[in-house]
Backbone as CSV, one residue per row, in Angstrom:
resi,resn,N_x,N_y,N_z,CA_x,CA_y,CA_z,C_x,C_y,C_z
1,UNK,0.838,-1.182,0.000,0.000,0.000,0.000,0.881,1.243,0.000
2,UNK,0.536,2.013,-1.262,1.169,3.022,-0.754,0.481,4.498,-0.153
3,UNK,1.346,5.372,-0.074,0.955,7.220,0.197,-0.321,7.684,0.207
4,UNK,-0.575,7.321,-0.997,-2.233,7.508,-1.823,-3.334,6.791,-0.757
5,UNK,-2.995,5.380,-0.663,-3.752,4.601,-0.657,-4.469,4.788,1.116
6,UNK,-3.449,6.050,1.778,-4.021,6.137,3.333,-5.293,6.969,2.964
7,UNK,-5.430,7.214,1.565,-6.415,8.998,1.693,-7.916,7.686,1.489
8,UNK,-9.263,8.330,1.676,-10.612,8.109,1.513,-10.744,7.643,-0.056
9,UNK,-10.877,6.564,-0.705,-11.217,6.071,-2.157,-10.633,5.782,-2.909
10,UNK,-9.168,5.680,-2.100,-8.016,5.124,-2.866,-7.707,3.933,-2.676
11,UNK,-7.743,3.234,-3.776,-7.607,1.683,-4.072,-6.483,1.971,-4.449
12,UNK,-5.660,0.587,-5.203,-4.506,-0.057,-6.121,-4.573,0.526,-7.004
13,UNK,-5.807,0.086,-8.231,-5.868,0.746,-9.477,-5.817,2.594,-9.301
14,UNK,-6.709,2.539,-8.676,-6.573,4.288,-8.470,-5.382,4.889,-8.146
15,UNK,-4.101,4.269,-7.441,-3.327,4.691,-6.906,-2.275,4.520,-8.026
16,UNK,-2.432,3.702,-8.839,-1.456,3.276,-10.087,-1.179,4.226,-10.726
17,UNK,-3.070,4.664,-11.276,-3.272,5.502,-12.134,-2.702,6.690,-11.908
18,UNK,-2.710,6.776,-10.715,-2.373,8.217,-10.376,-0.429,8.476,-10.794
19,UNK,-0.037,7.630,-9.956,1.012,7.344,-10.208,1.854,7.682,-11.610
20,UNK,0.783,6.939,-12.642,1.190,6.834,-13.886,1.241,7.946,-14.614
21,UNK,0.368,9.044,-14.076,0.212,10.295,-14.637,0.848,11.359,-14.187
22,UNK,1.972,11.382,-12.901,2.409,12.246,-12.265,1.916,12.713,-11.012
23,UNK,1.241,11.725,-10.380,0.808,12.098,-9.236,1.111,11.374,-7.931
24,UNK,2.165,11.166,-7.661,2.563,10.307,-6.488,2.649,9.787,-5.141
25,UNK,1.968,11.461,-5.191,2.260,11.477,-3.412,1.054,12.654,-3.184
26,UNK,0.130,12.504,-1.824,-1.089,13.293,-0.853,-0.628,14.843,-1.927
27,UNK,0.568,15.315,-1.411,0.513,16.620,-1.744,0.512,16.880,-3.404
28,UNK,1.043,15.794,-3.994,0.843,15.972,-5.734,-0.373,16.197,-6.028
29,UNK,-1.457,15.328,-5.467,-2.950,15.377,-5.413,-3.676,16.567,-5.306
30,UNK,-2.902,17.218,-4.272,-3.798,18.074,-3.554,-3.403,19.433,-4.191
31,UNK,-2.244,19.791,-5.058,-1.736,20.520,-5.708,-2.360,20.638,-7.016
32,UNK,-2.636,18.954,-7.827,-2.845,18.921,-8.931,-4.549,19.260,-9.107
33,UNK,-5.277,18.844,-8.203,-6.971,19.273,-7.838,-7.477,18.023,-8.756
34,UNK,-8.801,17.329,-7.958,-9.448,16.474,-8.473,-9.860,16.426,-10.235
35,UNK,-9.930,17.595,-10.158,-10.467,17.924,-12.048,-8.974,17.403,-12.625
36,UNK,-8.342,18.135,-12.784,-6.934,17.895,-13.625,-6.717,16.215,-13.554
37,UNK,-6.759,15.689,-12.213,-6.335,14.230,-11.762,-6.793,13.590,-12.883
38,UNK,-8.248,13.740,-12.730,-9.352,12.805,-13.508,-9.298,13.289,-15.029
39,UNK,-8.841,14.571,-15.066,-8.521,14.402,-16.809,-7.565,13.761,-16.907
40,UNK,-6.092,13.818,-16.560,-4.819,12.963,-17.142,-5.299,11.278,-17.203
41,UNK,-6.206,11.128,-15.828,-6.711,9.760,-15.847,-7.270,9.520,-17.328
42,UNK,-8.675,9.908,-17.527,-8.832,9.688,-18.301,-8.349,9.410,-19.912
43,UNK,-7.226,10.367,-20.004,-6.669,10.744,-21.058,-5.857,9.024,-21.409
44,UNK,-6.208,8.062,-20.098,-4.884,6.932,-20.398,-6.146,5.732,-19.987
45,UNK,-7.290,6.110,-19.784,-8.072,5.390,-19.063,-9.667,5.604,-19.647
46,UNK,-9.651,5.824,-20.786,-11.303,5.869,-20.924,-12.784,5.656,-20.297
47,UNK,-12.326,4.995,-19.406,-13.391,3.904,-18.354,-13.462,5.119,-17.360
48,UNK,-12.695,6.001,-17.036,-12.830,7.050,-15.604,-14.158,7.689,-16.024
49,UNK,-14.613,7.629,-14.809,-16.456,7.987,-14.868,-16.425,8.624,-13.889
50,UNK,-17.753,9.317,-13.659,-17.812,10.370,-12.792,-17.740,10.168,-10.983
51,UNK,-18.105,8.806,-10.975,-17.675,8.289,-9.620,-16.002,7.992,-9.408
52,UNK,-15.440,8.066,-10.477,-14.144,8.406,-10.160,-13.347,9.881,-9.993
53,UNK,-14.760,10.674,-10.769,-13.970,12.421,-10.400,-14.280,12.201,-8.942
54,UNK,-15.568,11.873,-8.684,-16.182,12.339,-6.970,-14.428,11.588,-6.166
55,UNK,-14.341,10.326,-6.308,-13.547,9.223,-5.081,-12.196,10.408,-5.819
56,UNK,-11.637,11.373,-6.824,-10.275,11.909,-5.964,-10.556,13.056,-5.668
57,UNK,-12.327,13.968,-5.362,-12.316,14.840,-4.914,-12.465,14.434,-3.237
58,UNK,-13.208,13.752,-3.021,-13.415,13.064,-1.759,-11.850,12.658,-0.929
59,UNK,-11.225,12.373,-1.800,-10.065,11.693,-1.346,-9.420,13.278,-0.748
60,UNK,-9.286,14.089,-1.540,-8.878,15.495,-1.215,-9.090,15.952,-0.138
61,UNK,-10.432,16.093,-0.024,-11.226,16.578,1.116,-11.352,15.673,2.539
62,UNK,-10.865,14.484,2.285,-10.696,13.743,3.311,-12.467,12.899,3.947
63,UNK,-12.628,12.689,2.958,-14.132,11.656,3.197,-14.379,11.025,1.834
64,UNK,-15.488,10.079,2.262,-15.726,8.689,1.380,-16.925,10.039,0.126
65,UNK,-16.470,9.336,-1.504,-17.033,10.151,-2.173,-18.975,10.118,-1.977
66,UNK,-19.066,9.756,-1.205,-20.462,9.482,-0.791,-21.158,10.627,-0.334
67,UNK,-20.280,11.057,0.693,-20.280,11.977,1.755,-19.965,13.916,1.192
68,UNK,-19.552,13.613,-0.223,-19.644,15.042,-0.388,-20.373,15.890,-0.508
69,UNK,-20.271,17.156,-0.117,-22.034,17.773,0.176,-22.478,17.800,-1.406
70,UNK,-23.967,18.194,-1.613,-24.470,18.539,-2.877,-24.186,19.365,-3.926
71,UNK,-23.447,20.467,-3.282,-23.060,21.234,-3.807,-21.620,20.900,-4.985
72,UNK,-20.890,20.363,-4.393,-20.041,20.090,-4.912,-20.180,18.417,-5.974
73,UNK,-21.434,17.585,-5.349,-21.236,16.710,-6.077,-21.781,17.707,-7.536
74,UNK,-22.996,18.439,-7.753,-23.273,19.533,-8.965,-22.262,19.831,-9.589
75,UNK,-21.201,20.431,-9.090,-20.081,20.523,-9.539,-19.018,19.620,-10.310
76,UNK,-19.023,18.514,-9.228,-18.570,17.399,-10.458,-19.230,17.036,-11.425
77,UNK,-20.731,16.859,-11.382,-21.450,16.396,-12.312,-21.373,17.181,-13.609
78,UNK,-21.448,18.830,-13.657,-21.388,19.414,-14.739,-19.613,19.861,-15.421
79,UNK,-18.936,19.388,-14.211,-17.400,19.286,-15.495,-17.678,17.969,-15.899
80,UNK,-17.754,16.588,-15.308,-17.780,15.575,-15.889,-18.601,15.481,-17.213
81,UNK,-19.840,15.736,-17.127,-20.813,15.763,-18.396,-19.768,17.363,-19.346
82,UNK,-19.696,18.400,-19.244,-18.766,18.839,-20.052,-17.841,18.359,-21.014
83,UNK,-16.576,17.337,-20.308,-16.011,16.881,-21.027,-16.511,15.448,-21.455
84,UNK,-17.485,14.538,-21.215,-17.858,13.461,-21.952,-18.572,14.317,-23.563
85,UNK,-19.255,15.461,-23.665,-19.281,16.205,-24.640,-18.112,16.161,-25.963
86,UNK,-17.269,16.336,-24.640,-16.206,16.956,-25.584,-15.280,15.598,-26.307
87,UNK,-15.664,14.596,-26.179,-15.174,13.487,-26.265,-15.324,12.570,-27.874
């Protein structure tokens, strides 16, 4: 297990991914912001869906992506649908 994997929604695969894209460590994360994460993800990962923007904003914020208030899940929802547009 690594760095990643102490934060809220971080699995293996998630932690790979991250990895793979330049993101290695809590503070790379928290520097790089859930949006950016989940684009490079995607960019290598087609399958990243919007329950994967929520689990590395959640992870950020330090709770299960379940738990994020409404406000912000809105927020993910309309960048995520944005860029499936753009796709």
């Amino acid at each position: 297990m690594g760095e990643l994997q102490t934060l809220p929604n971080i699995a293996d695969k998630l932690e790979a991914q991250l990895t793979e894209v330049g993101i290695p460590t809590i503070d790379a994360l928290k520097q790089t912001g859930s949006r950016e994460a989940w684009l490079r993800i995607a960019a290598i990962d087609p399958s990243a869906c919007y329950m994967r923007l929520c689990a590395l904003e959640g992870a950020i914020q330090g709770v299960r992506w379940h738990h994020l208030d409404e406000g912000t899940k809105k927020e993910m929802k309309a960048f995520y649908q944005l860029h499936q547009m753009r796709k």
